[in-house]
C-alpha positions in Angstrom: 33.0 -79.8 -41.3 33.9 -76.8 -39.5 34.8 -77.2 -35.6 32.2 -75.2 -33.4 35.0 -74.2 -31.1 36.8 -73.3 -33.7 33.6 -70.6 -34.5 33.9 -69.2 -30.9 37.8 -69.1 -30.5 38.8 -65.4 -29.7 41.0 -66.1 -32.7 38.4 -65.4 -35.0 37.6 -62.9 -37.6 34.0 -62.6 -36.3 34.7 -62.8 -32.7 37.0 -59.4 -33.6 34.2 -57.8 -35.3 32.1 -58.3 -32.8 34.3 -57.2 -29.9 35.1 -53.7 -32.2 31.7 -53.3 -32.2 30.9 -53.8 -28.3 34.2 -51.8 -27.3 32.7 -48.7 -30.1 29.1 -48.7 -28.3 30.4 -48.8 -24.8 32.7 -45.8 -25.8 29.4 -44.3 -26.8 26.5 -45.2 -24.4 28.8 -45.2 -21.0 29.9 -41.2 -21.2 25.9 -40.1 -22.2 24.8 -42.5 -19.3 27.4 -40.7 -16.9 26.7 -37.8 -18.3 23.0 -37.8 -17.2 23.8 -39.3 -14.1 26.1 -36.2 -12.7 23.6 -34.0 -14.4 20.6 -35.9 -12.2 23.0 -35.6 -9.3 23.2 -32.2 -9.8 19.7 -31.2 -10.2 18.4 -33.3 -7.5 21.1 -32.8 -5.1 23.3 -29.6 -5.4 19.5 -27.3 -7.1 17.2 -29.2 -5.9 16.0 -26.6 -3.3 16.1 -24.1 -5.8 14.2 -26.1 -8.6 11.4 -27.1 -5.6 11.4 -23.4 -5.1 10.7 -22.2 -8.5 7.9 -25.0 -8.7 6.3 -23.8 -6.1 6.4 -20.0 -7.4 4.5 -21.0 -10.2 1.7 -22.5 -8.8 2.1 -20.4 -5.3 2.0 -16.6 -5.6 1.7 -13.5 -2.9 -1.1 -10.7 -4.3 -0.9 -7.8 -2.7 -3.7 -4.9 -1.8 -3.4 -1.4 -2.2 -4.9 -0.4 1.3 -7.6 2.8 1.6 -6.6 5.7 1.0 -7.6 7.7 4.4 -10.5 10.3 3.3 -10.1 14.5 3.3 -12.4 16.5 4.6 -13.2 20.2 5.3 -13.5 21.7 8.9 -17.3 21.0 8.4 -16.8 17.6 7.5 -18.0 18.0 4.1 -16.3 15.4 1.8 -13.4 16.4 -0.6 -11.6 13.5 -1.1 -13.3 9.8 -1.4 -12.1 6.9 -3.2 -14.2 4.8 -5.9 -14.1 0.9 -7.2 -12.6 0.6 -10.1 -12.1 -2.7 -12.1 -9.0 -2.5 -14.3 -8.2 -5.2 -16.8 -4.2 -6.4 -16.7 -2.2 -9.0 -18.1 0.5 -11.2 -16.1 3.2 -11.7 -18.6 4.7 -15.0 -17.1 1.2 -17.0 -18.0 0.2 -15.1 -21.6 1.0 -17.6 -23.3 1.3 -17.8 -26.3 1.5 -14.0 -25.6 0.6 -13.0 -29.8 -2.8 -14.7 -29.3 -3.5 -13.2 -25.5 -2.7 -10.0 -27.1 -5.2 -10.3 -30.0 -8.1 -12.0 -27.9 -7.3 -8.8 -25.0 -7.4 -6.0 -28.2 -10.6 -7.6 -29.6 -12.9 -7.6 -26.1 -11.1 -4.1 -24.6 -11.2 -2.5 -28.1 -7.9 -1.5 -28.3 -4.9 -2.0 -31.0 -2.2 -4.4 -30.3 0.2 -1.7 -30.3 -1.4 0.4 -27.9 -1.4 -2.9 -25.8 1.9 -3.5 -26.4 3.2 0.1 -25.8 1.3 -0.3 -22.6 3.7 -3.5 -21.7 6.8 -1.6 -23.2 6.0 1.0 -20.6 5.9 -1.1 -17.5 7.3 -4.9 -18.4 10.0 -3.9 -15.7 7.3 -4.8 -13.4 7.9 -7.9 -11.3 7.4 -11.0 -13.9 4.7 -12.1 -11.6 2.6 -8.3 -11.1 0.0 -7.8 -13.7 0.1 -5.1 -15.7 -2.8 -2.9 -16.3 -3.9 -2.9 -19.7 -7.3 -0.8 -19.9 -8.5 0.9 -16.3 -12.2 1.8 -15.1 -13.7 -1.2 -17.3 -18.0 -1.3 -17.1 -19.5 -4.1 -15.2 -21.0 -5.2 -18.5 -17.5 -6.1 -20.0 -16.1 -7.2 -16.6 -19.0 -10.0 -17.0 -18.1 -10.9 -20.6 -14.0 -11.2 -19.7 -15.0 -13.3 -16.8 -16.9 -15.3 -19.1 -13.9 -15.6 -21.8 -11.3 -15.7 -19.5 -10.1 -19.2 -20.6 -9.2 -17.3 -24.3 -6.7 -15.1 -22.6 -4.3 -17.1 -20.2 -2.6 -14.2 -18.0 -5.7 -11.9 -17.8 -6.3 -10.7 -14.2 -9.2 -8.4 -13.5 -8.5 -5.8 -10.2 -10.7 -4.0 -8.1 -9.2 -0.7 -7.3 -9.5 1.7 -5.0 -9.6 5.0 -7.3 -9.3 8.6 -6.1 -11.9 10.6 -6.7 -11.9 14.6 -6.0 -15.9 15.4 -5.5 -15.4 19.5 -6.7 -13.3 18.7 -9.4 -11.0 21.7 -9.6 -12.2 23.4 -5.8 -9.3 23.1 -3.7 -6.9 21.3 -6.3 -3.8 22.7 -5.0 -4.4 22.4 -2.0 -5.4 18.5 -2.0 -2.4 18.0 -4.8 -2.8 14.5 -6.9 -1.9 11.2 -7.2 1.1 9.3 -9.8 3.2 6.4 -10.3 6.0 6.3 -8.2 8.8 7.4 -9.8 12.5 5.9 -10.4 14.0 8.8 -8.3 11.5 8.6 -5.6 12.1 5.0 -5.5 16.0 5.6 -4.7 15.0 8.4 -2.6 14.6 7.7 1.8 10.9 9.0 2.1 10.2 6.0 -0.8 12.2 3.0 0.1 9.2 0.9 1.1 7.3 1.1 -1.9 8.0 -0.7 -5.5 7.6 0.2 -9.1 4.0 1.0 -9.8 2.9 1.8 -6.3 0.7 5.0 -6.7 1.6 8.0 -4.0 1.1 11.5 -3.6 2.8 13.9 -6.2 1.5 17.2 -5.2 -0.6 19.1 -2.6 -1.8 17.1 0.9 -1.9 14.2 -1.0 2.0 14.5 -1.2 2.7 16.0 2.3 0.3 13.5 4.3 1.6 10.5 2.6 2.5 8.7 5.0 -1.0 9.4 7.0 -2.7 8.9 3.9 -1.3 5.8 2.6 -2.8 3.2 5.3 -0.6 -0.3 5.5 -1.2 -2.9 2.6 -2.6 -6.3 2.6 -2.4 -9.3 0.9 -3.2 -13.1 0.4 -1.4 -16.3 -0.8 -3.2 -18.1 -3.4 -2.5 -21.3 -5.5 -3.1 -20.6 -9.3 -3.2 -23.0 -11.7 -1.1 -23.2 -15.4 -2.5 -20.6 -17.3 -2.5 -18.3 -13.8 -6.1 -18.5 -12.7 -7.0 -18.7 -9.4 -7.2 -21.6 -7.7 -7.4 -22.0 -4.0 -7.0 -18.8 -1.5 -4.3 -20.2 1.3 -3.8 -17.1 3.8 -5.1 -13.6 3.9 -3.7 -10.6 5.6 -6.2 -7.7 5.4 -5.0 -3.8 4.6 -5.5 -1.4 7.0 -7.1 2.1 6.0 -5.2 5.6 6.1 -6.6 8.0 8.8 -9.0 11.0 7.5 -7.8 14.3 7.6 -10.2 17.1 8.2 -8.7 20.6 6.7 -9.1 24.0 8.3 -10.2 24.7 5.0 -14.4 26.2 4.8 -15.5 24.3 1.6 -18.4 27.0 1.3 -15.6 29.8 1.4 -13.7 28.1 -0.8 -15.9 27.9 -4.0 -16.6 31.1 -3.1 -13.2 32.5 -3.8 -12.9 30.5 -7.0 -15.6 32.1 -8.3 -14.6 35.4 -7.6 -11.3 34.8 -9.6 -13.2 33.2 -12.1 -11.5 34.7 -15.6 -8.6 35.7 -13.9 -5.1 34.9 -12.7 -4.2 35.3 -9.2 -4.5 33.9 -5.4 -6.7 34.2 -2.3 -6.0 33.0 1.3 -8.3 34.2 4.0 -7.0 32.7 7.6 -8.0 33.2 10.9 -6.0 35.2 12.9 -5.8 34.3 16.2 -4.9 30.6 15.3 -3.3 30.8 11.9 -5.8 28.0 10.5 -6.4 28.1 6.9 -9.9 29.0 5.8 -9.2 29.4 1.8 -6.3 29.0 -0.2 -7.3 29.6 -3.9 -5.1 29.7 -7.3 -6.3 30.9 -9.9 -7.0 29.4 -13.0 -6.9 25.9 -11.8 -6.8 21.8 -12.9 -8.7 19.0 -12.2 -7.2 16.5 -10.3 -9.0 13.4 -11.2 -7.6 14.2 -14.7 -4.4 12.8 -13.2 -5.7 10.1 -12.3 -8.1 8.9 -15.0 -4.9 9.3 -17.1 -4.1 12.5 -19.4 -3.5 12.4 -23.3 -0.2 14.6 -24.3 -2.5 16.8 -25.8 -4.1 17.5 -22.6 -0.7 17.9 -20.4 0.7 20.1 -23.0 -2.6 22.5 -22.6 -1.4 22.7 -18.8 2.1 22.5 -18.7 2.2 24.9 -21.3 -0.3 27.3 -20.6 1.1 30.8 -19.7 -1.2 31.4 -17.1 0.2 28.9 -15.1 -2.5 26.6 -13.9 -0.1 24.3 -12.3 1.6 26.9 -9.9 -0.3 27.0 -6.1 0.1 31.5 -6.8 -0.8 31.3 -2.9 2.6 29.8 -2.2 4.6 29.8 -4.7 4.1 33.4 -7.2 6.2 36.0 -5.8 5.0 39.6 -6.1 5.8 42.9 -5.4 3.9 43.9 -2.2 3.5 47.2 -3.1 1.7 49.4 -1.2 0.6 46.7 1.5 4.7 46.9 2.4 3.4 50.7 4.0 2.6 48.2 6.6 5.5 47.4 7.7 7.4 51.0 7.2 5.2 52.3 9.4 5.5 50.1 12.0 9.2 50.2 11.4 9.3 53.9 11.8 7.0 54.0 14.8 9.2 51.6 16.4 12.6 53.2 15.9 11.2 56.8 16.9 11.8 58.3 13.7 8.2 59.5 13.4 5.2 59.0 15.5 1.9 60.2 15.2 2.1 63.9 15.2 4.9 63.4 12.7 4.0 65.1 8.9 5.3 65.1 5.7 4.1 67.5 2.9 3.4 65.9 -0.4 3.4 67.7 -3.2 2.8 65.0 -5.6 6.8 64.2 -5.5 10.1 63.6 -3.7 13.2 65.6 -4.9 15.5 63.1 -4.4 18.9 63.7 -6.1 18.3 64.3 -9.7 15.2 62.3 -9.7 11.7 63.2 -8.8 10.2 60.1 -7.0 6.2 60.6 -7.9 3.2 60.1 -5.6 0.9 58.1 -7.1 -1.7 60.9 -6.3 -0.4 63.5 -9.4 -1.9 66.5 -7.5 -0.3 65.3 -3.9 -1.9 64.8 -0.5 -0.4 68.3 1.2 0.2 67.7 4.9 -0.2 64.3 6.1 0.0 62.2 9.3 0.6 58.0 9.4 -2.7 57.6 10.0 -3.7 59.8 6.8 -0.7 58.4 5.1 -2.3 54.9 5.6 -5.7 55.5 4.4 -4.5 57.4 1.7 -1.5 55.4 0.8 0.5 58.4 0.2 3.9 57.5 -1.5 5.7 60.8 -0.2 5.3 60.5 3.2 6.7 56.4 3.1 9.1 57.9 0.6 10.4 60.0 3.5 10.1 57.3 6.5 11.9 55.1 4.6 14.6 57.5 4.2 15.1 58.0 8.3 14.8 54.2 8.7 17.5 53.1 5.7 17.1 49.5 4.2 18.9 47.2 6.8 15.9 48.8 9.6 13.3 48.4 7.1 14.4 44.4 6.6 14.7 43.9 10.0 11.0 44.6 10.7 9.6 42.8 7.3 11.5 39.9 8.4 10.0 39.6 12.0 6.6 39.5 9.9 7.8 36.3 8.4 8.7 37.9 5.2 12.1 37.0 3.2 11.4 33.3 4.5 8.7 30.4 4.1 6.1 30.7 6.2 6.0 26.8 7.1 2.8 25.9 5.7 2.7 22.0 5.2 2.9 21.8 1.3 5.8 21.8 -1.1 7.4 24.0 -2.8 6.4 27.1 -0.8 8.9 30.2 -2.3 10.5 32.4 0.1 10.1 35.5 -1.3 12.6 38.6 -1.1 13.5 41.3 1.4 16.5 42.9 0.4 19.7 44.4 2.5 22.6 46.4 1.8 24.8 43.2 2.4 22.6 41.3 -0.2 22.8 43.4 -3.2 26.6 43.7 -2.7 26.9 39.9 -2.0 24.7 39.6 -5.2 25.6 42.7 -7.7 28.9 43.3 -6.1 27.6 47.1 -6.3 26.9 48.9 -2.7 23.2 50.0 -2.2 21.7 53.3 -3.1 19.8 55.7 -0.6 17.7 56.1 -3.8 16.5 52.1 -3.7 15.4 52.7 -0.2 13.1 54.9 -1.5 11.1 51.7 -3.7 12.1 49.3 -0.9 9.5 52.2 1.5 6.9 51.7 -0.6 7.0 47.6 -1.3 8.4 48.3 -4.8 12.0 47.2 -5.8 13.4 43.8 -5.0 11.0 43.0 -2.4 8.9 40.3 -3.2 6.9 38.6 -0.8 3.7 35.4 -1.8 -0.2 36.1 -1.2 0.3 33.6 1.9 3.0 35.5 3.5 0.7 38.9 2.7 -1.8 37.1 4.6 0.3 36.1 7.4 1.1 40.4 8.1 -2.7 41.2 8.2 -3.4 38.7 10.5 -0.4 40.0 12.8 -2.1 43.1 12.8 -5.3 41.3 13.7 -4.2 39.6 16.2 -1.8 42.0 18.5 1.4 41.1 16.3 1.5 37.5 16.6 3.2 35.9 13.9 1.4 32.7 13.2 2.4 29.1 11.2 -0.4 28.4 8.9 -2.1 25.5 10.1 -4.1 23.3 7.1 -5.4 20.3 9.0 -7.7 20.7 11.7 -7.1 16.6 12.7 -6.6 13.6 12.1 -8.5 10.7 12.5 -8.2 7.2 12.5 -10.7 5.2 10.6 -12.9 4.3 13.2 -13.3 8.0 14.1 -10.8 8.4 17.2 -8.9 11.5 17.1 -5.2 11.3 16.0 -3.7 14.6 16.2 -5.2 18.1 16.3 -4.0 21.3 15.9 -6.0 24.5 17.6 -3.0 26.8 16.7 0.2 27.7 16.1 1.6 30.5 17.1 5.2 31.1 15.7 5.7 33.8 18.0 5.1 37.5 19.4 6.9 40.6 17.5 7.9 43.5 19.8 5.5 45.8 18.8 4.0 48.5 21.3 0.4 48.5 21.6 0.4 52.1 20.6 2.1 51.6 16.9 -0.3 48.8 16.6 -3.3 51.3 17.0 -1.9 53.5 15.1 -1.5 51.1 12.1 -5.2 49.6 12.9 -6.6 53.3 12.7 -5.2 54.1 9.2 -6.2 50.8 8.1 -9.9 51.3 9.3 -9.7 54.5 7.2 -8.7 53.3 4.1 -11.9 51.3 3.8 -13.9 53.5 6.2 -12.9 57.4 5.8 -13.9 60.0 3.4 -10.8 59.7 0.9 -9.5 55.7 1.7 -7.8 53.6 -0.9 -10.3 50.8 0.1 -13.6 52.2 -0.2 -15.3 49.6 -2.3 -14.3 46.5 -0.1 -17.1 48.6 2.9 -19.6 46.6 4.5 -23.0 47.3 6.0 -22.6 46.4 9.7 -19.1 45.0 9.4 -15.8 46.9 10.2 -13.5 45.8 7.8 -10.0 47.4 7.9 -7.5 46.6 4.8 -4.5 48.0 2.8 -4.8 48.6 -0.8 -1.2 47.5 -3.3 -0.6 48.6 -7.1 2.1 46.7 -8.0 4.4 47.6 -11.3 5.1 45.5 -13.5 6.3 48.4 -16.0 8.1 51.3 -14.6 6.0 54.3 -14.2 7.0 57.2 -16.5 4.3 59.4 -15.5 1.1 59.9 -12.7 -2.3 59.0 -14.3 -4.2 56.7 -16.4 -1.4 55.7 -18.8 -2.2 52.1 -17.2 -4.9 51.2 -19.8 -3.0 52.2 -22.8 -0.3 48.8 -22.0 -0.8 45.7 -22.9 -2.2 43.4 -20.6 1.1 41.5 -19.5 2.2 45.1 -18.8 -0.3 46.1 -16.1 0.5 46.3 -12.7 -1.0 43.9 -10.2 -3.4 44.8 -7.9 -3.4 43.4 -4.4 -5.5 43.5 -1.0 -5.2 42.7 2.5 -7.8 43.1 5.1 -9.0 42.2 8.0 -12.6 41.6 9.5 -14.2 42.8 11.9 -12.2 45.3 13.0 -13.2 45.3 17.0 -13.3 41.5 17.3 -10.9 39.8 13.9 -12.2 36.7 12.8 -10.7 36.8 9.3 -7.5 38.0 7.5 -7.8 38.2 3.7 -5.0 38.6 1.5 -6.3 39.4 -2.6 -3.7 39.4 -5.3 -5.2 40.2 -8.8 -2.2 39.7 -12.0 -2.4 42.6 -14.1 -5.9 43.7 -12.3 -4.3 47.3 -12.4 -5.6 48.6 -9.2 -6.2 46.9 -5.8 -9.0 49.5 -4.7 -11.4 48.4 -7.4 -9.8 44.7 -8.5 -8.7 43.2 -5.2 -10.9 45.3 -3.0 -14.0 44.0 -4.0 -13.3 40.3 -3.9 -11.9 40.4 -0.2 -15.4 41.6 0.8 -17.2 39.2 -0.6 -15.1 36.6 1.1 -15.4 38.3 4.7 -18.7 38.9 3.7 -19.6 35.3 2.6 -17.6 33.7 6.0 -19.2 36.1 8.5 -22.8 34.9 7.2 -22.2 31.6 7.8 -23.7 30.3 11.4 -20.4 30.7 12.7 -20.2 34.5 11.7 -23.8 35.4 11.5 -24.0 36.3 15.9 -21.2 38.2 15.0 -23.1 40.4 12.5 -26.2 40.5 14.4 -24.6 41.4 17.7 -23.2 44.4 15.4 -26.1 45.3 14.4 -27.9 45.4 17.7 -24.6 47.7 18.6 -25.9 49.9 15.7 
């Protein structure tokens, strides 16, 4: 019989076996244990404010609210600018999940593909992981209802109401007012832009851009509890937004469509301010855009039609074309000669038809010529000789020095973007920029506004006014005030006067009298633009596009892009101003009968309203 202590003796093959065994496990289990241990020790101890954080983010989450956009206005207070509700449908990455079968439930019930929904998220997944993305904007109540209803088949779907922009005339005053966009990544790493993130919307263009910040408002938000699939579950805090201020534009709405419908079918600008305080009353580009295009969202198709379209219908012409100034330059050489004594009013040139300048014959744009003729005459008849010949006295560098105190050569400060400076030309400019001394024979164009000068409809308007006014030079003004939401008043602006050229009295009469007679005497330029009741005085401009060869009516025979432009300034009435009107007409040919025309109607048009209409009947009573 076998000993039992024998069995247990640590001699024993068993007890060996056994103790192998024990020794192998504890080899095994006693690193996984102490494995798990340090990793428990490092998850609760050394993360564990991190982990509690990230648990609370997904069931904790900040929304933010887009605040008001402030309103727009005209100087009437009729509404230009408003905003809208709009519901938009998005999609919160983080909880669509399984994101295939959010995907196809959210094509199904928006009718869209899954690649256009996924193109969508392409676009904008750099979005914070929490931010929902928009997938389909401007949703109808009627499919608001039935997502609400099947919101438990789409975990991530988040419905918004929006504030949308909406412009109430469409295309009336589009660049002026601008438009809204996305941020972009170089805003974003711009100053101005800090503040905001990816997929804030902000001003691109227009007021909209250069009242941003007055615009804007200050944005809310709340902290809410949502629960795992990211539905709302318990609202914790709220901070309400705060409203931009209204602005309220000098801009006359009435005016306004008026002037778009005068340019109607063409291409060109119109800006009619008042004189004596610089405060825009219309500022029209024509053709034009719709600005709630921008915002509803544009197809390629529909960008490329504007982008690409040679008439330009993105360009504000009023600021930013550069022209010629053509025979609305006279102007200025006439003040410039007046002022430097080297003519004054009994001072005459005889025309001919031409100057005999060198080898060349510099024409009059009259074939036949205007024979003897004073400023006055010259003005009201626009006679190319006689400027021809005051230029010559003055030389270039005089002639600059007067278009420049105008404003010309320079933006005119007007609060938008992208205002061009237009051109007046020295001696030390074209040698700093051809390297080749300047000609007497350039002085000659440069006389009569042809040449390098190049000034913008604005700045054109700007000189009438000047001449309005008693030779003020004023800063356009474009909003009137601002005001908070509530109605108090912000900030206005009555004027804004840049300051007073030294101009005598006497030159300025002078200049007014040939300017009444080139819309009111027997043989003026400006005939057509003559009103029953109202003094209007203006300047008439052909500007060339194609070097005249030869006086007469060859102008018809180009093509089209080879016409001169036709221009017209004027001002209104002539005792008492109350408007300046600067016309420019591309390729219209002639100002008298293309520009001419469309600046009375807008004097016309402004004096009728209540504002204007004592005016006419207290001329009337004057007979």
């Amino acid at each position: 019989m076998t000993n039992p202590k024998r069995l247990l003796s640590s001699q024993t093959p068993d007890f060996d076996w056994y103790r192998k065994r024990l020794f192998v496990s504890a080899c095994i289990v006693l690193p996984v244990f102490a494995a798990l241990f340090f990793r428990l020790l490092y998850l609760q101890i050394i993360e564990g404010d991190y982990f509690k954080q990230l648990s609370e983010n997904n069931c904790i989450r900040i929304q933010n609210f887009d605040s008001p956009r402030g309103l727009i206005f005209d100087r009437n207070g009729v509404l230009l600018v408003d905003n809208q509700p709009s519901y938009d449908a998005g999609l919160v990455l983080k909880d669509a999940k399984p994101l295939g079968q959010a995907l196809q439930h959210l094509a199904t019930y928006l009718d869209l593909s899954e690649d256009e929904i996924e193109q969508t998220i392409e676009r904008k997944k750099s979005l914070a992981a929490l931010k929902p993305i928009t997938i389909k904007e401007n949703i109808s109540r009627n499919l608001l209802g039935f997502l609400e209803a099947n919101r438990y088949d789409i975990p991530g779907l988040v419905v918004d109401v929006r504030l949308k922009r909406r412009y109430v005339y469409a295309d009336t005053t589009a660049h002026i007012l601008g438009y809204l966009g996305e941020v972009s990544s170089a805003e974003l790493a711009g100053e101005r832009f800090m503040a905001y993130r990816r997929g804030d919307i902000v001003g691109k263009y227009g007021i909209e851009r250069s009242y941003e910040d007055i615009l804007k408002g200050v944005r809310g938000g709340r902290q809410i509890v949502v629960d795992a699939r990211g539905r709302l579950s318990t609202v914790l805090d709220t901070i309400a937004s705060v409203p931009g201020s209204n602005l309220f534009l000098s801009i006359d709405a009435t005016l306004q469509q008026k002037a778009e419908s005068l340019l109607s079918g063409t291409v060109g600008a119109v800006v009619a301010i008042e004189p004596f305080s610089g405060k825009v009353l219309a500022m029209v580009s024509s053709p034009s855009f719709d600005p709630n295009h921008f915002i509803d969202g544009m197809s390629r198709e529909q960008w490329e039609q504007l982008s690409k379209n040679r008439q330009r219908p993105l360009e504000n012409k009023a600021i930013q074309a550069e022209y010629p100034p053509a025979s609305t330059y006279k102007i200025v050489t006439a003040i410039a000669g007046l002022e430097e004594g080297v003519i004054d009013e009994k001072t005459t040139f005889n025309c001919p038809g031409y100057l005999k300048f060198g080898d060349r014959d510099y024409r009059c744009w009259r074939k036949g010529g205007h024979g003897t003729v004073n400023v006055i005459r010259a003005l009201a008849e626009s006679c190319d000789v006689f400027f021809y010949q005051t230029g010559l006295r003055l030389g270039v560098d005089r002639l600059a020095t007067y278009a420049k105190a105008f404003g010309l050569g320079a933006p005119s400060g007007i609060h938008l973007d992208g205002e061009a400076s237009g051109l007046i030309p020295t001696s030390s400019w074209k040698k700093k920029k051809t390297g080749v001394p300047w000609q007497m024979g350039e002085t000659l164009s440069i006389a009569i506004g042809q040449g390098y000068n190049m000034v913008t409809p604005l700045q054109n308007a700007l000189v009438i006014a000047a001449i309005a006014n008693g030779g003020y030079l004023m800063t356009p003004v474009l909003v009137e005030r601002i005001e908070s939401p509530e109605g108090d008043i912000l900030e206005e602006t009555r004027s804004a006067v840049k300051g007073k050229m030294a101009i005598s009295a006497k030159t300025l009469g002078l200049v007014q009298k040939g300017l009444w007679e080139a819309v009111n005497g027997p043989s003026g330029t400006a005939r057509l633009a003559r009103l029953d009741n109202i003094g209007v005085a203006g300047k008439t401009g052909t500007a060339q596009v194609f070097s005249r060869k030869s006086s007469g009516s060859d102008e018809e025979r180009r093509a089209l892009h080879l016409r001169s432009h036709a221009w017209f300034v004027a001002y209104a009435p002539f005792s008492s101003p109350k408007i300046a009107v600067s016309v420019i007409v591309e390729h219209g040919e002639h100002g008298a009968s293309a520009a001419a025309p469309i600046a009375a109607e807008m004097i016309k048009t402004y004096l009728e309203t209540s504002v204007g209409k004592a005016i006419i009947d207290e001329a009337k009573q004057q007979g």
